[in-house]
mmCIF file of the N, C-alpha and C atoms, coordinates in Angstrom:
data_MODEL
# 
_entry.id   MODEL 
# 
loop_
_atom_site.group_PDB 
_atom_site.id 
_atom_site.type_symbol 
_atom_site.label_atom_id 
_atom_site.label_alt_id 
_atom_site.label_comp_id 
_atom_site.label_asym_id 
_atom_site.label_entity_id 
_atom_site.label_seq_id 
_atom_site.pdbx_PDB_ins_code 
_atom_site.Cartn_x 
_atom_site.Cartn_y 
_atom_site.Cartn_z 
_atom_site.occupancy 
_atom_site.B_iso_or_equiv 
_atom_site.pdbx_formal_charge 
_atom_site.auth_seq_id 
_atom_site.auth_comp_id 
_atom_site.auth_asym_id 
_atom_site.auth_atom_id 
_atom_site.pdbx_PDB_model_num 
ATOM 1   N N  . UNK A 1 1  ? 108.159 116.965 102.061 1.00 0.00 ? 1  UNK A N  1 
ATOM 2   C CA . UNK A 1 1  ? 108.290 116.429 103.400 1.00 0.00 ? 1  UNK A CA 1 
ATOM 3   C C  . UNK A 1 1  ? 106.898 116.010 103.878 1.00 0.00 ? 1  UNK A C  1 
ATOM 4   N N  . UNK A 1 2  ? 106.800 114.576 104.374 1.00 0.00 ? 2  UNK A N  1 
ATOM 5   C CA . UNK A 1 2  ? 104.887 114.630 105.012 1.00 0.00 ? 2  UNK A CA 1 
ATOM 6   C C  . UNK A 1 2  ? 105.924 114.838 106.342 1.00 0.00 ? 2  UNK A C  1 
ATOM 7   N N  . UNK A 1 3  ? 104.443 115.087 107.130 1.00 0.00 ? 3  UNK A N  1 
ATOM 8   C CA . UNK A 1 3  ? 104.346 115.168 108.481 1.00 0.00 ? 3  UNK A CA 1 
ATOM 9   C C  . UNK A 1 3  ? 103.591 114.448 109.178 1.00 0.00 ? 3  UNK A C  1 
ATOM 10  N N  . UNK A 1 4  ? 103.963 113.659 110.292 1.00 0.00 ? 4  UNK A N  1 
ATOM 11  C CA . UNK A 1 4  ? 103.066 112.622 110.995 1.00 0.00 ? 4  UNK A CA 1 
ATOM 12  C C  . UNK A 1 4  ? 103.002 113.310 112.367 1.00 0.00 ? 4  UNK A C  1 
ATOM 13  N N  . UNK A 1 5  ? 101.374 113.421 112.929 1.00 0.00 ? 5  UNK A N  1 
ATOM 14  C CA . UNK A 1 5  ? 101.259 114.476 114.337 1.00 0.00 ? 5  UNK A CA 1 
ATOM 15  C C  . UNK A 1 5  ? 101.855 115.301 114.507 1.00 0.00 ? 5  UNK A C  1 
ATOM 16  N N  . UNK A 1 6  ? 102.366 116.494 113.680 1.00 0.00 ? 6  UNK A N  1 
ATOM 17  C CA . UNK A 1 6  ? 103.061 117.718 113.862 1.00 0.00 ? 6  UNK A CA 1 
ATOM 18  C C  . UNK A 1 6  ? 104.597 117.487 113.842 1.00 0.00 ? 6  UNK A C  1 
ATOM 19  N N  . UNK A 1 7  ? 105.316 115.991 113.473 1.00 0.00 ? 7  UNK A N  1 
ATOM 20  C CA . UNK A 1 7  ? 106.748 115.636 113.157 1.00 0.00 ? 7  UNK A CA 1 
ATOM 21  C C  . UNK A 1 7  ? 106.911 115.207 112.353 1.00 0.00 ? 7  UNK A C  1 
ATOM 22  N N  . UNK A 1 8  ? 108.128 116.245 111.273 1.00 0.00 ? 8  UNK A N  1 
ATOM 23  C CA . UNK A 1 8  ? 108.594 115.542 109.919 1.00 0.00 ? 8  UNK A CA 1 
ATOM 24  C C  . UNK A 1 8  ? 108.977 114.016 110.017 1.00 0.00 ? 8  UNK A C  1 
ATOM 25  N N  . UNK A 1 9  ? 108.462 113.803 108.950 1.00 0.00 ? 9  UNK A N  1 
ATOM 26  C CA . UNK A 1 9  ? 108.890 112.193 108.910 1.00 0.00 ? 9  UNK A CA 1 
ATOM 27  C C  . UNK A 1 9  ? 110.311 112.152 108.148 1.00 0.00 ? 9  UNK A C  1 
ATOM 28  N N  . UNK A 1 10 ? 111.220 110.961 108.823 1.00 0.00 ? 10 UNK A N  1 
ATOM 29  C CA . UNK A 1 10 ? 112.640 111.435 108.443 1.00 0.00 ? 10 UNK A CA 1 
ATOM 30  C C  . UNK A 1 10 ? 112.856 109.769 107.517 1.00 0.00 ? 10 UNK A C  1 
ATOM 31  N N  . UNK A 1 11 ? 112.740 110.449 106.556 1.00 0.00 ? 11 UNK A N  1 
ATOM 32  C CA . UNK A 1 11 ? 112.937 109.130 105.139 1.00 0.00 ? 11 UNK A CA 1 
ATOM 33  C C  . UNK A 1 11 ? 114.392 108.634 105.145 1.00 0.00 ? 11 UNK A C  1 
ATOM 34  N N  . UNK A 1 12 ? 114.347 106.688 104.652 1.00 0.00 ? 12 UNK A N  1 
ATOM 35  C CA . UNK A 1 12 ? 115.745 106.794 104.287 1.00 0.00 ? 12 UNK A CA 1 
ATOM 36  C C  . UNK A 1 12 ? 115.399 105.555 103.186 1.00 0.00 ? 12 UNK A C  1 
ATOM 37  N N  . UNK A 1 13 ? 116.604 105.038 102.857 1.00 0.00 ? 13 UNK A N  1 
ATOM 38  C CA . UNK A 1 13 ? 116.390 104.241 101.954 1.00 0.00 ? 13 UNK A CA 1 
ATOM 39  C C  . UNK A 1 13 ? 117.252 103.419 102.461 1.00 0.00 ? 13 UNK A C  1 
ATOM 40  N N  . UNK A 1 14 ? 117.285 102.067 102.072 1.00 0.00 ? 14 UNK A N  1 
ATOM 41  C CA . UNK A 1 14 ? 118.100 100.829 102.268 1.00 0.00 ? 14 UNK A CA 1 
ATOM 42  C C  . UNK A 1 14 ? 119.903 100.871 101.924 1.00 0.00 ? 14 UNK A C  1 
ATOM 43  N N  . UNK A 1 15 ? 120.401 100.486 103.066 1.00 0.00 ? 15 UNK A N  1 
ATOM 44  C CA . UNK A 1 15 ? 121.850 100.697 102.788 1.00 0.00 ? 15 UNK A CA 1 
ATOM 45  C C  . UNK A 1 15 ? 122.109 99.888  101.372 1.00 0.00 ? 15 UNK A C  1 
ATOM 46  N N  . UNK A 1 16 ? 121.160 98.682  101.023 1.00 0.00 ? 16 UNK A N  1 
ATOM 47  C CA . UNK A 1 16 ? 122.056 98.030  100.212 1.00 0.00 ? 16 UNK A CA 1 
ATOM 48  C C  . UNK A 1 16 ? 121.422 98.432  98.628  1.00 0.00 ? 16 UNK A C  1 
ATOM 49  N N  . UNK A 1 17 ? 120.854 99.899  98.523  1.00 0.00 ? 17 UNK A N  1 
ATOM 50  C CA . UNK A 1 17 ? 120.617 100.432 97.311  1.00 0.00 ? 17 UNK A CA 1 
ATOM 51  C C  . UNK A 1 17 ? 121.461 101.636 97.163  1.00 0.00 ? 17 UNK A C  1 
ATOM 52  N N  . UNK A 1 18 ? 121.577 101.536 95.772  1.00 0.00 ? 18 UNK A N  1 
ATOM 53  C CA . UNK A 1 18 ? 122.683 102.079 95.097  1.00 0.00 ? 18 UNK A CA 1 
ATOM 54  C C  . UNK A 1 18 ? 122.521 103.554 94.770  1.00 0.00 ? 18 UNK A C  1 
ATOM 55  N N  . UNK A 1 19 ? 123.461 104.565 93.974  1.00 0.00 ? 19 UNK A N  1 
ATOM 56  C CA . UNK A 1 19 ? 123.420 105.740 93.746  1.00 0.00 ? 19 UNK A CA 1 
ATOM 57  C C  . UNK A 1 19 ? 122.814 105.708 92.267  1.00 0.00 ? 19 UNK A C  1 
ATOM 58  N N  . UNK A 1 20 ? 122.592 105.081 92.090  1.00 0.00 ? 20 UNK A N  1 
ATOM 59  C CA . UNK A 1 20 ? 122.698 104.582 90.792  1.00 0.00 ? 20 UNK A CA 1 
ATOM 60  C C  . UNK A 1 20 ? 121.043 105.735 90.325  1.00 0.00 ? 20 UNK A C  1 
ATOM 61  N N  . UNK A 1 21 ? 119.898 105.726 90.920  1.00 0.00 ? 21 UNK A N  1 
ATOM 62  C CA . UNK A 1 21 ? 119.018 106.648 90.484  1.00 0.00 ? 21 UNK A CA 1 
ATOM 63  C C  . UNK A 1 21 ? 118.052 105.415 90.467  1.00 0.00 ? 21 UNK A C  1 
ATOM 64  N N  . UNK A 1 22 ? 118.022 103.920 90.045  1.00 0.00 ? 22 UNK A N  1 
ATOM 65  C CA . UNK A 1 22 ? 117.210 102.947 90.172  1.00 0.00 ? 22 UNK A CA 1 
ATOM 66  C C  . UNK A 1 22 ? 116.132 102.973 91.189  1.00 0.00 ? 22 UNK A C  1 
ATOM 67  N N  . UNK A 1 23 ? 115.062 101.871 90.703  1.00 0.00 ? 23 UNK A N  1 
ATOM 68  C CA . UNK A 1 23 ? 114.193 101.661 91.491  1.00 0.00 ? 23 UNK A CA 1 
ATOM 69  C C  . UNK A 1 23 ? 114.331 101.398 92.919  1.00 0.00 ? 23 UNK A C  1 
ATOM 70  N N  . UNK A 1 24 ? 113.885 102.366 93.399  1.00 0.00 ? 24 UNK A N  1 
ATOM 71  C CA . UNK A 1 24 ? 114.107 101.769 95.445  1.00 0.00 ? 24 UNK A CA 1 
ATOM 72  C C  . UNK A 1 24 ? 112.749 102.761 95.872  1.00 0.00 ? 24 UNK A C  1 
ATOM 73  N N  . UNK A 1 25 ? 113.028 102.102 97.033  1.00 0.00 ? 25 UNK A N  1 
ATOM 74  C CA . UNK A 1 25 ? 112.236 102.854 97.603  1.00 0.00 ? 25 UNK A CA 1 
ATOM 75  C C  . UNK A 1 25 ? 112.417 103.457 98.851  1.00 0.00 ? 25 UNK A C  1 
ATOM 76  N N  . UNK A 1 26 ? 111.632 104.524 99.265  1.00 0.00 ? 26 UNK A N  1 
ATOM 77  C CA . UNK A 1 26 ? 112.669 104.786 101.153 1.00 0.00 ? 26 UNK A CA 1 
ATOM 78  C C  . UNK A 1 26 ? 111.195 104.530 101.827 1.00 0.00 ? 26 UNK A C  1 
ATOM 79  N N  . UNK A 1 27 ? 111.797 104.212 103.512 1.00 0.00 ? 27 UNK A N  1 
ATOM 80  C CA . UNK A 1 27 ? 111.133 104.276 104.470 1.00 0.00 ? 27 UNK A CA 1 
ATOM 81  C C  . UNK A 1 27 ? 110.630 105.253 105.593 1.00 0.00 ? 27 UNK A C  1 
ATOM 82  N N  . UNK A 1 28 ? 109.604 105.346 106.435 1.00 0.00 ? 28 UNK A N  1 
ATOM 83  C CA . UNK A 1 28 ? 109.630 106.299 107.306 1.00 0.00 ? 28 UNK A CA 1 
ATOM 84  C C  . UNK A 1 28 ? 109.264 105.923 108.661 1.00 0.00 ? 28 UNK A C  1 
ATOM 85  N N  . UNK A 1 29 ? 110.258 105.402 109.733 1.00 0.00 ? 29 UNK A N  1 
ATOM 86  C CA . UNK A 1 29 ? 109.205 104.947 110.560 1.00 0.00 ? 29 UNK A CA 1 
ATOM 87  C C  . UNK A 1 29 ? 108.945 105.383 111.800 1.00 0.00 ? 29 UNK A C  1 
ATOM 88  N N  . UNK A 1 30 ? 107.393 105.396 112.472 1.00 0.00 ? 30 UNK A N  1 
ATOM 89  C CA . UNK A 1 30 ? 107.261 106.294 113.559 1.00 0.00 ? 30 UNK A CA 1 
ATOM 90  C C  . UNK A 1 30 ? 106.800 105.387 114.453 1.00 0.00 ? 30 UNK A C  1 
ATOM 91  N N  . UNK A 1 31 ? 106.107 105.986 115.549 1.00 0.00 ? 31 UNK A N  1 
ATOM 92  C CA . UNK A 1 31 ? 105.784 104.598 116.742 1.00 0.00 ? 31 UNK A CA 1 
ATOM 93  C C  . UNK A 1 31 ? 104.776 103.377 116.859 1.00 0.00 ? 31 UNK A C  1 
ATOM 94  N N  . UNK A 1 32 ? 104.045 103.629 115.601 1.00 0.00 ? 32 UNK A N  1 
ATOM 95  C CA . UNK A 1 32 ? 103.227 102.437 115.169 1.00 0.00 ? 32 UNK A CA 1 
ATOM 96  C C  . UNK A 1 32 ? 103.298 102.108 113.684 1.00 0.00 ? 32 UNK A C  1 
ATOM 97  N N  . UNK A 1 33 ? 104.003 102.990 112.824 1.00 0.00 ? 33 UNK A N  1 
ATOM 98  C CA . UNK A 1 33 ? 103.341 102.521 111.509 1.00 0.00 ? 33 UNK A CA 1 
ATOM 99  C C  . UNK A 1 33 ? 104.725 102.995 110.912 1.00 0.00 ? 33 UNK A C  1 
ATOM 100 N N  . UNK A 1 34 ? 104.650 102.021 109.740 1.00 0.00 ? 34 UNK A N  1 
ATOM 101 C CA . UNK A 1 34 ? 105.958 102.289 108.705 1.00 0.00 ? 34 UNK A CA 1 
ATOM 102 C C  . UNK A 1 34 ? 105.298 102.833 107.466 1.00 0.00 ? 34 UNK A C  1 
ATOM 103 N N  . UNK A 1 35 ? 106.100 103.848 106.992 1.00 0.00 ? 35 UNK A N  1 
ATOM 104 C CA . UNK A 1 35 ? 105.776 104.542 105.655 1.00 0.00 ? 35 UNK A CA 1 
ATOM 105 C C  . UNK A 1 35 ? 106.479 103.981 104.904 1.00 0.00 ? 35 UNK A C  1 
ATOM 106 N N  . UNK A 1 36 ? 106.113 103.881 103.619 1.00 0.00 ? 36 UNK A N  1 
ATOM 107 C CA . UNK A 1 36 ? 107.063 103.470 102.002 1.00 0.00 ? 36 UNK A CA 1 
ATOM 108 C C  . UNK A 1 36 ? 106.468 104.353 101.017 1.00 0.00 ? 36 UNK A C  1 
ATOM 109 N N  . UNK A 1 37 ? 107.568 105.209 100.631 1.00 0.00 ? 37 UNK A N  1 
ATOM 110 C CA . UNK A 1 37 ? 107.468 105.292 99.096  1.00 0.00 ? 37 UNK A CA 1 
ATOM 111 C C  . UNK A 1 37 ? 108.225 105.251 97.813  1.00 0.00 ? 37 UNK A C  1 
ATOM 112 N N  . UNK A 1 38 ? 108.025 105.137 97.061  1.00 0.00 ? 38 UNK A N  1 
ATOM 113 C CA . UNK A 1 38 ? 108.510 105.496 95.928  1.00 0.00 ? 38 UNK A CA 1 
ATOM 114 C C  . UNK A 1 38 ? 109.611 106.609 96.061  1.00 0.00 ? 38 UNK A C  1 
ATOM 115 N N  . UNK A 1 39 ? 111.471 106.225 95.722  1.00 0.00 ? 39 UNK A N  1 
ATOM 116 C CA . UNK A 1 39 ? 111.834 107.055 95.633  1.00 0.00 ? 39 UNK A CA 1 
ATOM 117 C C  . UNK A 1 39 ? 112.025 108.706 94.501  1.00 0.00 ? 39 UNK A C  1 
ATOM 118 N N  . UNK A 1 40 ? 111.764 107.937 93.605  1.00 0.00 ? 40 UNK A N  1 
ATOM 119 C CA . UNK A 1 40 ? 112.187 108.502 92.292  1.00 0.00 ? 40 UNK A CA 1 
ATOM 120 C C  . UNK A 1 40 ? 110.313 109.554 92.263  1.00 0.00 ? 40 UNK A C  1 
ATOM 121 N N  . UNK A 1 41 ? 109.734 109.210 93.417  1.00 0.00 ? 41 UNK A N  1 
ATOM 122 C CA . UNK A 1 41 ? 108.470 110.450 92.740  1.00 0.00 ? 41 UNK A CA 1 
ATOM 123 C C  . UNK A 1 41 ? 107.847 110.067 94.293  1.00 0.00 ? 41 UNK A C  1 
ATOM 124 N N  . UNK A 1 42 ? 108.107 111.385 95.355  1.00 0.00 ? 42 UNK A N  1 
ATOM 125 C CA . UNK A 1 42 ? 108.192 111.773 96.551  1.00 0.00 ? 42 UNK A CA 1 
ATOM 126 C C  . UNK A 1 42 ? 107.309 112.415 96.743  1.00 0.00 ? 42 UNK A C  1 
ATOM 127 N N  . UNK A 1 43 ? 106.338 112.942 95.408  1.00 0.00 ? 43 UNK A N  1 
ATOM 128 C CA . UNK A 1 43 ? 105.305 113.951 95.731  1.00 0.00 ? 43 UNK A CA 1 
ATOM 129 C C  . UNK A 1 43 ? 103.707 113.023 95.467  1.00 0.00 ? 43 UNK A C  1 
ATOM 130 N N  . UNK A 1 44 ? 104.054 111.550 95.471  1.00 0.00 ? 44 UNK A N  1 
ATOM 131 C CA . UNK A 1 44 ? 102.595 110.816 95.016  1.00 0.00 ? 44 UNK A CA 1 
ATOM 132 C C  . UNK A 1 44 ? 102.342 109.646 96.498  1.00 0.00 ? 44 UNK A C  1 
ATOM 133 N N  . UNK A 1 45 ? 101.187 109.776 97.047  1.00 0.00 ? 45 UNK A N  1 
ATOM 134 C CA . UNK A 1 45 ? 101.050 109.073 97.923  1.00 0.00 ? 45 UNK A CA 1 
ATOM 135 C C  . UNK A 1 45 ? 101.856 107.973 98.596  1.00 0.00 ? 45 UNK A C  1 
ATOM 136 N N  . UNK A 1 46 ? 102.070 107.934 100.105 1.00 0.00 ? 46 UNK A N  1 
ATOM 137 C CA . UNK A 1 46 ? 102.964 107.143 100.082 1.00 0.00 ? 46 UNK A CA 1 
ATOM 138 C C  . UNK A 1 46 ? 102.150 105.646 101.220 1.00 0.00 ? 46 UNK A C  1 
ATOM 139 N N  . UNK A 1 47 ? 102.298 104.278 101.215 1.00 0.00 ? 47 UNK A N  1 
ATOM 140 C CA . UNK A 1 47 ? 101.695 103.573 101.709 1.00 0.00 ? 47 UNK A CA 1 
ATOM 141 C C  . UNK A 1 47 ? 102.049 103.270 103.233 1.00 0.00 ? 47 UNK A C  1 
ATOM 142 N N  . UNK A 1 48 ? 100.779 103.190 103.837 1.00 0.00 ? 48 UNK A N  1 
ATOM 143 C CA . UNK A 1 48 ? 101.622 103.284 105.522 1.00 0.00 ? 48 UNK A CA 1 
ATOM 144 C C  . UNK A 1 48 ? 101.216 101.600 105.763 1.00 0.00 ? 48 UNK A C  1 
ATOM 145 N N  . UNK A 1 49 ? 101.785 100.417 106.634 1.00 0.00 ? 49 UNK A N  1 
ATOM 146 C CA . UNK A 1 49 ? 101.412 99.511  107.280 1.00 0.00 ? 49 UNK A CA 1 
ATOM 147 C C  . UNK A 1 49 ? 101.703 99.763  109.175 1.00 0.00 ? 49 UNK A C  1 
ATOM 148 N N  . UNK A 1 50 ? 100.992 98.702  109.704 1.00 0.00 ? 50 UNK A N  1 
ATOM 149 C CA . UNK A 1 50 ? 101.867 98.764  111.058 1.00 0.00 ? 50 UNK A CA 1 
ATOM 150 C C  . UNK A 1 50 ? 102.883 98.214  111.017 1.00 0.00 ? 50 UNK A C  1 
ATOM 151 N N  . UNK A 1 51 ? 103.576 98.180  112.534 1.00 0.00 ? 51 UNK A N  1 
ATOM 152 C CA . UNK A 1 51 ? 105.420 97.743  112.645 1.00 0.00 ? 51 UNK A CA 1 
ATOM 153 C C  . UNK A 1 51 ? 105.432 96.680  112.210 1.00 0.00 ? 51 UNK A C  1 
ATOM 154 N N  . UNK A 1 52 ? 103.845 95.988  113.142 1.00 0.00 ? 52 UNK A N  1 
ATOM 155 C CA . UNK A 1 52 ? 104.475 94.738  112.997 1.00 0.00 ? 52 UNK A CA 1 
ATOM 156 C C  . UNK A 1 52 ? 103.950 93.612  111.756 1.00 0.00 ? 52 UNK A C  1 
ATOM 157 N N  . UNK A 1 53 ? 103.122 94.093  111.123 1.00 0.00 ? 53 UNK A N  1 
ATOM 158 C CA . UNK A 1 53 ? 102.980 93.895  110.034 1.00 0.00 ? 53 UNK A CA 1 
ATOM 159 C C  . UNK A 1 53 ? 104.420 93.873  108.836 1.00 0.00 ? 53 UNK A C  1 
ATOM 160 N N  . UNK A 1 54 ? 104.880 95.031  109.000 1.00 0.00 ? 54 UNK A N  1 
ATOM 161 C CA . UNK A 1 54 ? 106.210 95.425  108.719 1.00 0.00 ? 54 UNK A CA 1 
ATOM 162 C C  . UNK A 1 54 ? 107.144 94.405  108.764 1.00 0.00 ? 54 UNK A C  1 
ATOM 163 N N  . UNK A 1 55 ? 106.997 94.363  109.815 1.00 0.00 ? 55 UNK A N  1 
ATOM 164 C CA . UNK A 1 55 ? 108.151 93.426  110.397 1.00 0.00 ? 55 UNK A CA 1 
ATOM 165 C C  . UNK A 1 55 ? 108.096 91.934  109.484 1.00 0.00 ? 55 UNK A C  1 
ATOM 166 N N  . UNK A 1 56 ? 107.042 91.356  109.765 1.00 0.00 ? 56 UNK A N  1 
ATOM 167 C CA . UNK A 1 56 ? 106.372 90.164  109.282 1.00 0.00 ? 56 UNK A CA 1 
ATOM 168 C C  . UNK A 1 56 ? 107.079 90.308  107.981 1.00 0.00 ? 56 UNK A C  1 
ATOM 169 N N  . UNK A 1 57 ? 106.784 90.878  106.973 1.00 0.00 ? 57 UNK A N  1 
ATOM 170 C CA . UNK A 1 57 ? 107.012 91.747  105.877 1.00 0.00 ? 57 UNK A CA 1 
ATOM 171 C C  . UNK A 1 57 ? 108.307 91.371  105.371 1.00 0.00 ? 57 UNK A C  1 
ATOM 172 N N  . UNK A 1 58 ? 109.190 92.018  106.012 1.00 0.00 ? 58 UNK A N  1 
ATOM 173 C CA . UNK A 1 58 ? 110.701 92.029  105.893 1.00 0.00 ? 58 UNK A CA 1 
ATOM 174 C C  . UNK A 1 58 ? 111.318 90.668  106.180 1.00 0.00 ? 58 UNK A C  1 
ATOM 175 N N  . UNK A 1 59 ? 110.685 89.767  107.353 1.00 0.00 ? 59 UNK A N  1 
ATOM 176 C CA . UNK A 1 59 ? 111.134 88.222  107.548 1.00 0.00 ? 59 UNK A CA 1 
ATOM 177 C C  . UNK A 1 59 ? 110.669 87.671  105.980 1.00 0.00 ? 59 UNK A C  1 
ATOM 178 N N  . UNK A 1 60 ? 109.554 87.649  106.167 1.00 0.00 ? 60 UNK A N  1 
ATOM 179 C CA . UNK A 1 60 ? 108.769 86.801  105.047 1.00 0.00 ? 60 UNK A CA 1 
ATOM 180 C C  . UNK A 1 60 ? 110.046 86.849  103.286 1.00 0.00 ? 60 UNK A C  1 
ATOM 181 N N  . UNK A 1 61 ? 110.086 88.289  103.295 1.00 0.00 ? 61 UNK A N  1 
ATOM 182 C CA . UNK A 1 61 ? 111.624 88.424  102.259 1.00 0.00 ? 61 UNK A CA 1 
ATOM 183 C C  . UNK A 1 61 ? 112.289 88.249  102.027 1.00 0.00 ? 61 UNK A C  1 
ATOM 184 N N  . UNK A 1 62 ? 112.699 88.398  103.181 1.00 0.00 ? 62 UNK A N  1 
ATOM 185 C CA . UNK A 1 62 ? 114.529 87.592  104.184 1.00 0.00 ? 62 UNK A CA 1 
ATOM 186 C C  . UNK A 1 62 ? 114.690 86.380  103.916 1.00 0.00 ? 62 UNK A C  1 
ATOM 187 N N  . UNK A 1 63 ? 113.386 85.774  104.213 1.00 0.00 ? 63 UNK A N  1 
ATOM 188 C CA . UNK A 1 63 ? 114.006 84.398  103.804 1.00 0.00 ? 63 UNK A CA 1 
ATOM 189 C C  . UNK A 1 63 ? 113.491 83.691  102.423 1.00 0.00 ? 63 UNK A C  1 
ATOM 190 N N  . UNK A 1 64 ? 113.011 84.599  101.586 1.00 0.00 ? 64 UNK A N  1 
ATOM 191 C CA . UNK A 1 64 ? 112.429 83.921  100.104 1.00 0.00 ? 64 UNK A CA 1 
ATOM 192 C C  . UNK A 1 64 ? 113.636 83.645  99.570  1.00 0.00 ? 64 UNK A C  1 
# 
């Protein structure tokens, strides 16, 4: 579990990934910054950006 300012960070992963055990990754997000890591290995650093960086992020995807 990390902790951001004394609150567990509450991970999830993308509805549209599978049970399957595959590559994904989950998210964590708090009032300025989004966490990502690696699902399959939870105990190795995980990368933080801001929201809205984030955000940017996820459009920029959306529409490749």
């Amino acid at each position: 579990m990390n902790i951001e300012n004394g609150t567990p960070l509450d991970w999830f992963k993308s509805s549209y990934s599978g049970d399957e055990g595959g590559e994904c990754v989950e998210v964590a997000v708090s009032e300025r910054i989004v966490h990502v890591r690696d699902s399959k290995d939870v105990t190795r650093p995980h990368l933080t950006v801001g929201r809205a960086d984030w955000t940017r992020f996820v459009r920029y995807v959306a529409t490749s």
